[in-house]
C-alpha positions in Angstrom: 148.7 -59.5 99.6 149.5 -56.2 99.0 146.7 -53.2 97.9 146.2 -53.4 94.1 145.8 -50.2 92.4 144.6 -51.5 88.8 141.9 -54.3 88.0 142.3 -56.4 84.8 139.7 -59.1 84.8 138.8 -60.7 81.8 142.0 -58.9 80.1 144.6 -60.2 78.4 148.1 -58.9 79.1 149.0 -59.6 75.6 149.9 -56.1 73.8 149.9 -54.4 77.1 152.3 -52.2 78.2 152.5 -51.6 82.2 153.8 -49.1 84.4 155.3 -50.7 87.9 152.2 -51.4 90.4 149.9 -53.9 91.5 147.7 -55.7 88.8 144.8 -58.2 90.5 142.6 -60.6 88.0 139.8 -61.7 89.9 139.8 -64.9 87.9 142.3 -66.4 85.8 144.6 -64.5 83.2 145.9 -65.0 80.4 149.2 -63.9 77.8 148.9 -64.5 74.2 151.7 -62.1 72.4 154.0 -60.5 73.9 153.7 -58.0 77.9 156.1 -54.9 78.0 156.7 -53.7 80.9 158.0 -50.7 81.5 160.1 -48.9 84.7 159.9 -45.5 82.9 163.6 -45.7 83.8 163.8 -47.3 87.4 165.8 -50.6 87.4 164.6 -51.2 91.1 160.6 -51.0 89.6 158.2 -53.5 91.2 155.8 -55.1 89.5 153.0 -57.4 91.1 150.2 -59.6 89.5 147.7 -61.0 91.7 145.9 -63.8 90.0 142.7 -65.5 91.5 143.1 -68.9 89.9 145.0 -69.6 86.8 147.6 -68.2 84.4 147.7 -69.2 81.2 151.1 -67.8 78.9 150.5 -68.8 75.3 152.6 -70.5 72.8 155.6 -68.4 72.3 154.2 -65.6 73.9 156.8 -63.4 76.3 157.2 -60.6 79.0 159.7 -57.8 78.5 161.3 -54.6 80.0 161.1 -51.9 77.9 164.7 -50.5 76.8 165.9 -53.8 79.2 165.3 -51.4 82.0 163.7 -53.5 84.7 164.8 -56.9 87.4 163.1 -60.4 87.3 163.6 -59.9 91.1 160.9 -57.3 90.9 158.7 -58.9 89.3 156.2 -61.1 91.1 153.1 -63.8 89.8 150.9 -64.8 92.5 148.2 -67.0 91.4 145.7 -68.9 93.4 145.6 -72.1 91.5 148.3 -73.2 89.0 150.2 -71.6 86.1 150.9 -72.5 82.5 153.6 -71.7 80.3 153.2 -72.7 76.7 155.7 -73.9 74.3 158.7 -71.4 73.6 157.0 -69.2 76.1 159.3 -66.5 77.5 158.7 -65.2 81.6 160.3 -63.0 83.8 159.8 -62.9 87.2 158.9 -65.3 90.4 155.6 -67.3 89.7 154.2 -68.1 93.1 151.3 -70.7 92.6 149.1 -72.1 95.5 148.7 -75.7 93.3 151.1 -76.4 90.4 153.4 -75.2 87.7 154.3 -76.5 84.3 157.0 -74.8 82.0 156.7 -76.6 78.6 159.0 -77.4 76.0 161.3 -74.1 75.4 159.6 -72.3 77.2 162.2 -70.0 79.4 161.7 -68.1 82.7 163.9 -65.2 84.5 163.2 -65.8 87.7 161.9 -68.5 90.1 158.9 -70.9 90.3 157.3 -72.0 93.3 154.5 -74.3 93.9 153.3 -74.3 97.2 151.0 -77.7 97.0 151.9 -79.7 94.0 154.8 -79.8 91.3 157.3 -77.6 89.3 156.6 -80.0 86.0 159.5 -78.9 83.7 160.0 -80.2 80.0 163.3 -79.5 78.3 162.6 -75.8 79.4 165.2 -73.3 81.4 164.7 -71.6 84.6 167.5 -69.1 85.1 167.5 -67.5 88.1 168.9 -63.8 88.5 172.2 -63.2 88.8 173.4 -61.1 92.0 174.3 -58.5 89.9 171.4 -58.0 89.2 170.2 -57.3 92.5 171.4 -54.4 94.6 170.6 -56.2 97.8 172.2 -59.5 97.1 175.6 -60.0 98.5 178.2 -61.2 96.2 179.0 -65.4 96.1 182.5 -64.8 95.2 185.1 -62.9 98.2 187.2 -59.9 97.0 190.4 -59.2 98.4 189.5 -55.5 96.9 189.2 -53.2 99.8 185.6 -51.3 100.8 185.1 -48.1 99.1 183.1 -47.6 102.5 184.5 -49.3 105.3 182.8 -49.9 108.5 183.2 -47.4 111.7 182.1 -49.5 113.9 184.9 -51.7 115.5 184.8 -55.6 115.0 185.8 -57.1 118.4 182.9 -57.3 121.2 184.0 -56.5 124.9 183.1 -59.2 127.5 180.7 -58.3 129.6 182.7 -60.6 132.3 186.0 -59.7 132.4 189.0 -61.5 133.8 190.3 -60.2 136.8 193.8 -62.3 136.4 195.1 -61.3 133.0 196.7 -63.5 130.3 200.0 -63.8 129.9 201.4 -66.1 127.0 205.3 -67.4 127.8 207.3 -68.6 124.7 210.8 -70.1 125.5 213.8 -70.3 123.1 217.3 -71.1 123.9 219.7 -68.6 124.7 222.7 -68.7 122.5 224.4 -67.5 126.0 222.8 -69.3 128.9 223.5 -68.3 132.3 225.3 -70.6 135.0 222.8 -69.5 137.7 219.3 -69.8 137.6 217.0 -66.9 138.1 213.5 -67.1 139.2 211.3 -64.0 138.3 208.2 -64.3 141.1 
């Protein structure tokens, strides 16, 4: 994984509020109450948790951007062993477990969870994942006939890099409304 610039063993996140960076627990962590973090402005902020076994997200406890500045996309959980979201819990970001996940009964997550060895155990819970507007990088699911503010200058067609010496020529015929009595052959 990436370099982590903070250590929070034996810390728990709830009451915290966290600048974007890289957070390692040598152990398990834990959330009881409610994260904040903050992008001090940055909507593209990234925030990574790297968690040696377990996490463990209280009852009703939640993560949050400060002033809703912030992306789930940005946000990332990667725990060595499995992670827990309590009843009513509320997440954001993509929860990367080596063994399992269970989101309990309302319990909500922005974002994504993958389980790399075992299962994504949901129980009338919600897992909504980003919308592309969100993302800056995401390419849009829906077309729009609206034109490019910034069209391409590079040109669509690709030569062939074995040309045809013969070229093509397409004939259409249509009646003339004046056809001629003799037949002419154009070689």
């Amino acid at each position: 994984g990436k370099a982590f610039n903070t250590t929070l063993t034996n810390q728990d996140l709830g009451g915290m509020t966290l600048l974007p960076g890289v957070y390692k627990f040598d152990g398990g962590a834990t959330l009881n109450g409610m994260l904040t973090l903050d992008a001090a402005g940055n909507a593209s902020a990234v925030w990574m948790f790297q968690i040696g076994t377990t996490l463990l997200v209280a009852a009703d406890s939640s993560v949050i951007f400060k002033d809703s500045v912030g992306n789930p996309d940005f946000v990332y959980w990667q725990v060595g062993s499995s992670v827990t979201l309590g009843a009513g819990a509320s997440m954001v970001g993509n929860m990367l477990a080596l063994t399992a996940i269970t989101v309990n009964t309302g319990a909500t997550v922005q974002g994504r969870c993958l389980a790399r060895n075992a299962a994504v155990t949901m129980t009338v819970s919600t897992i909504t994942i980003p919308s592309a507007a969100a993302s800056p990088s995401a390419p849009s699911v829906h077309p729009s006939a609206t034109p490019s503010a910034n069209p391409s200058t590079a040109p669509s067609a690709v030569p062939s890099m074995n040309p045809s010496p013969v070229p093509t020529v397409v004939l259409t015929a249509s009646p003339s409304a004046n056809p001629s009595v003799d037949p002419t052959v154009v070689p």
